[in-house]
C-alpha positions, -999 to +999 in steps of 0.1 A: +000+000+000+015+037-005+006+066+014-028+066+011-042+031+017-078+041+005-097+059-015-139+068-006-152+054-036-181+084-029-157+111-028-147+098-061-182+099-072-195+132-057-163+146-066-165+141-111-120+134-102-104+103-107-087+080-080-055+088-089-064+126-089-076+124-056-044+103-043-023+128-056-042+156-038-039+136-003-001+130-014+004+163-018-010+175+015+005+147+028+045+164+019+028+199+028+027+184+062+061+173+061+076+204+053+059+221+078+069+196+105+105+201+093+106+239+089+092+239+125+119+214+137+147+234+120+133+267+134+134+254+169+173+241+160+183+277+150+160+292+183+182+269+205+216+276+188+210+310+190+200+307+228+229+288+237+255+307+210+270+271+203+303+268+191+303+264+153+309+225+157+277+222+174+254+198+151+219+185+162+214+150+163+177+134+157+157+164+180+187+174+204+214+197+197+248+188+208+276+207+217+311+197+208+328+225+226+322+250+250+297+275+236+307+315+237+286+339+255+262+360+240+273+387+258+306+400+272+307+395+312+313+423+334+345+423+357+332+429+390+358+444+413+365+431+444+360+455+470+371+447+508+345+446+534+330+476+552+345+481+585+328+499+611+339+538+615+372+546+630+382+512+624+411+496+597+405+465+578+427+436+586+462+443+564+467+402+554+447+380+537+438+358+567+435+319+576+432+296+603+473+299+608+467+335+616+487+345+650+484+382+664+513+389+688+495+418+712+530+432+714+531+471+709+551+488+737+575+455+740+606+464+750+632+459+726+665+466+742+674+498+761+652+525+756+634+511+724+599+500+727+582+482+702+555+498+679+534+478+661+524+443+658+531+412+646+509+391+625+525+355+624+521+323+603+510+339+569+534+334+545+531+345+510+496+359+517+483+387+506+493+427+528+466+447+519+467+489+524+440+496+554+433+526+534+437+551+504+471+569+499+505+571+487+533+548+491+560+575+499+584+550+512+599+515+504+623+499+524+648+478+509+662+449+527+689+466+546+684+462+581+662+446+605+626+459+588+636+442+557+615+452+528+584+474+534+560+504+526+552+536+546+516+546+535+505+578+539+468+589+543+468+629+535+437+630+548+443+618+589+474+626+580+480+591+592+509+571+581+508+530+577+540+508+579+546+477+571+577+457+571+593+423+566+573+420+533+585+397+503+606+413+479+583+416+454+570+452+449+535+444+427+542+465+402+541+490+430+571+521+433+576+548+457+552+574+447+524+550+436+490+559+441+466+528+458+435+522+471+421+507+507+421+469+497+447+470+474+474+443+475+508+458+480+530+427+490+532+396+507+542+383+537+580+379+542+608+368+560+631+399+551+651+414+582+643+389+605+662+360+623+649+329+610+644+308+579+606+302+588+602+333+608+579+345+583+552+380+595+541+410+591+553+443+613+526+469+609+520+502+623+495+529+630+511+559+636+487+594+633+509+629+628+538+602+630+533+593+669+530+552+670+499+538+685+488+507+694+467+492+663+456+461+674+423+482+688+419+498+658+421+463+633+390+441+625+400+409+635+383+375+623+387+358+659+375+327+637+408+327+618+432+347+637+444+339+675+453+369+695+481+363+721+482+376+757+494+408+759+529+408+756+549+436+777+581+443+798 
């Protein structure tokens, strides 16, 4: 039997056309149909490559469209900038990249021989990890790995007229040269060993010192007690 497997021998009548007229009609509609069905199909096929902006070796296979390789986006992404955390007013962000090996020595006003007291603090067992600037300003210094502070930065915030220091960094400056311009959050180094006794001996010195008179910062820092320890405090 072909496509049409019978023919009302009324409609033949009523009709004054043949059989075979009439089974070429119904064969017609018949590939009408068909190329309906497949226009819809391949319509659907160019909606979905165009939804998913396939790669040009996507193919569709019987009714699903596969993708050989990663498709490309319609549209470019945005870069969002990171930005650091809000801190509460009259506070500074924490100046490393913390985790759970963070250590906070409570040490400002430490004696350090004679008449020398300590002042800053020392933020152990982070090394290599990230030293942010607790705020926006110019890097006027940068201390070379001369001495006991090995390499560091002196920050300085026009506007308290506050300046940030921060010693025993990694040599590497970031791209970053006396004079530079940053940003609070910025990364300006890395956790280092320079200038201090001690293969593994590996922290960050950092001060807070307003109109250039040191003060204790650990008040002043937003400490993650989840991921940083805080020693005793640590004086004589």
């Amino acid at each position: 039997m072909g496509i049409v497997s019978r023919i009302d021998a009324d409609s033949v009548k009523s009709s004054g056309r043949g059989a075979d007229d009439i089974s070429m009609a119904q064969q017609g509609e018949t590939r009408s149909s068909r190329r309906r069905f497949l226009g819809t199909m391949v319509g659907a096929a160019c909606a979905c490559q165009l939804a998913v902006a396939a790669s040009p070796r996507a193919r569709a296979e019987g009714s699903i469209l596969r993708l050989d390789e990663p498709g490309t986006a319609l549209r470019t992404a945005e870069r969002v900038a990171l930005r650091p955390p809000p801190v509460p007013q009259g506070m500074l962000m924490f100046p490393v990249a913390a985790t759970t090996s963070c250590y906070v020595l409570d040490n400002f006003g430490d004696a350090r021989g004679g008449t020398r007291l300590h002042e800053g603090v020392d933020i152990m067992g982070l090394a290599g990890r990230e030293v942010f600037a607790v705020a926006s300003g110019v890097l006027i210094n940068r201390y070379t790995n001369t001495g006991t502070a090995g390499w560091g930065w002196t920050l300085f915030d026009k506007s308290t007229d506050t300046r940030y220091q921060y010693f025993h960094l990694a040599e590497d400056a970031v791209g970053l040269v006396q004079g530079s311009s940053v940003t609070v959050g910025q990364t300006i180094g890395h956790v280092g060993n320079s200038g201090t006794f001690g293969e593994d001996n590996f922290h960050l010195h950092f001060e807070v010192r307003p109109r250039n008179v040191a003060v204790d910062p650990l008040p002043l820092l937003v400490v993650d007690r989840k991921l940083c320890r805080v020693s005793l405090p640590l004086r004589g």
